[in-house]
C-alpha positions in Angstrom: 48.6 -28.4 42.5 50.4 -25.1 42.9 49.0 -22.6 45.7 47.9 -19.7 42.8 45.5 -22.7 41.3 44.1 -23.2 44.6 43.7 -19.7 45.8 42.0 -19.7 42.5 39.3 -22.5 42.9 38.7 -21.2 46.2 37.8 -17.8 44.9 35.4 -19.6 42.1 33.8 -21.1 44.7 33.1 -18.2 47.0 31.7 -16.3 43.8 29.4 -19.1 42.8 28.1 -19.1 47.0 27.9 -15.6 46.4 25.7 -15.3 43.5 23.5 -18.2 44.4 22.8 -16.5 47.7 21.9 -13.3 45.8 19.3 -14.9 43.9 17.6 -16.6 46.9 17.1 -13.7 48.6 15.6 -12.3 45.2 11.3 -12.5 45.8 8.7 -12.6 42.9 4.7 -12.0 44.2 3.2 -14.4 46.6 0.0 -14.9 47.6 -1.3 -14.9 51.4 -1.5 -18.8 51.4 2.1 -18.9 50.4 3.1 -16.0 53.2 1.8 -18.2 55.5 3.6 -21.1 55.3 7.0 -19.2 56.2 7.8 -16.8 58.9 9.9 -14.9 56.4 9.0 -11.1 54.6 6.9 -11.4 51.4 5.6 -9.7 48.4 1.9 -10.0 48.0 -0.1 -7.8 45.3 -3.7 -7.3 44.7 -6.6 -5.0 45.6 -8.0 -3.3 48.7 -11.7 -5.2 49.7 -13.5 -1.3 49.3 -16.4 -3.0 50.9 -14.7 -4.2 54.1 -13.8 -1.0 54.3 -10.7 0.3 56.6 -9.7 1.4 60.5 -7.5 4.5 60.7 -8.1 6.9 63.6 -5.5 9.5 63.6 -6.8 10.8 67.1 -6.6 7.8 68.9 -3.2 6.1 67.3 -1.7 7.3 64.2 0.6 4.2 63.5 -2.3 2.0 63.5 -3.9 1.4 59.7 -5.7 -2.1 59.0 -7.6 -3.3 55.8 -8.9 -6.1 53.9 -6.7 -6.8 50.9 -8.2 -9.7 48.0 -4.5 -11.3 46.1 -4.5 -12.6 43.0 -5.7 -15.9 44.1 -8.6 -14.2 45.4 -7.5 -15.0 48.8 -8.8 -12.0 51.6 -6.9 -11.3 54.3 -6.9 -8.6 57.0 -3.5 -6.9 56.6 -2.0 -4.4 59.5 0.2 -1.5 58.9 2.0 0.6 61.6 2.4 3.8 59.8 0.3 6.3 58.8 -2.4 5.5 55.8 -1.1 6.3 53.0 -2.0 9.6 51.0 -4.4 8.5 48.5 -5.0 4.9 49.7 -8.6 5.7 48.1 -7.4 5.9 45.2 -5.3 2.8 44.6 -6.0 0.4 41.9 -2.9 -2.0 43.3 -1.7 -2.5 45.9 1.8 -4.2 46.8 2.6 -5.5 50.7 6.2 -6.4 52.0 6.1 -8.0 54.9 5.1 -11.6 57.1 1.7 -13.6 58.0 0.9 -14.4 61.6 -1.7 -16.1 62.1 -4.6 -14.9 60.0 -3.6 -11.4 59.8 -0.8 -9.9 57.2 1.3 -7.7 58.8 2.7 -4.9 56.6 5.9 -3.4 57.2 5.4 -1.4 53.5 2.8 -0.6 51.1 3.5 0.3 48.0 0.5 1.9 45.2 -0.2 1.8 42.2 -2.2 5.3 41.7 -4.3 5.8 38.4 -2.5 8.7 36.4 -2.8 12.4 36.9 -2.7 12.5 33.2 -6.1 10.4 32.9 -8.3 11.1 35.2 -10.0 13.8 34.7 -9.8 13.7 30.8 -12.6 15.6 29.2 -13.2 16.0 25.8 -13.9 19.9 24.1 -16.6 19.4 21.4 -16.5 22.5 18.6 -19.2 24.5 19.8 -17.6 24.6 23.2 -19.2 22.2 25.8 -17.5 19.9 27.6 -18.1 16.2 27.6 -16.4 13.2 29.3 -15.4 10.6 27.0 -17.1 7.0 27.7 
C-alpha cells in the first residue's frame, strides 16, 4: 500500500473514534433510578413535590437550596443544589437537573425552568360594557 493510502485510513479511523465519542457523551432525560446506577452527570426532568415543600435560608448559608423533585417515572427524590434558589422557583412548571445521585439524594450542579409565560398569565378578558373578567 502506498504511505498517502495509509495516512488516509488512519485519518478515517480517527474521524469515525471521533464522532462516535461525540455521540456518547450526548445525554437524553433520565430518571432518578437510572442516575443512580452510575456515578456520572445526568439529565433528569419533572416537577417540584410543592407539598414537601423546600429549605433555603439565605441568613444562615446562601449556597445551600434542597427540594423534593417527582420525574417522569414518578420517582421522588430529595435533590441538593449549592447555589442560590433560583428566582421564580415558585413558579416553575418543569424543572430540569444536571447533575449525579449519591446515595438517596440528587445532587444538582444546575437547574434549569421551565416558567409559564409572561404573555399568559395574567390574561383577562374586556367584556363591551367595560368589566373585566378572567377567562376559564
Amino acid at each position: 500500500m502506498k504511505k498517502s493510502a495509509i495516512i488516509g485510513l488512519i485519518t478515517i479511523a480517527l474521524c469515525v473514534c471521533f464522532l462516535v465519542s461525540l455521540n456518547a457523551d450526548t445525554s437524553s432525560y433520565s430518571t432518578f433510578q437510572d442516575a443512580a446506577k452510575e456515578s456520572r452527570e445526568f439529565h433528569v426532568m419533572g416537577y417540584w413535590e410543592k407539598e414537601k415543600g423546600m429549605y433555603y435560608d439565605a441568613e444562615k448559608d446562601a449556597n445551600h437550596f434542597a427540594f423534593y423533585m417527582k420525574d417522569e417515572k414518578g420517582a421522588v427524590n430529595k435533590v441538593v443544589y449549592n447555589g442560590t434558589k433560583p428566582q421564580d422557583f415558585e413558579r416553575s412548571e418543569k424543572l430540569v437537573l444536571i447533575g449525579k445521585m449519591e446515595k438517596d439524594t440528587f445532587y444538582a450542579s444546575k437547574i434549569l425552568m421551565k416558567c409559564p409565560s409572561k404573555y399568559n398569565d395574567n390574561l383577562v378578558e374586556v367584556k363591551q360594557d367595560g368589566t373585566v373578567e378572567q377567562p376559564q
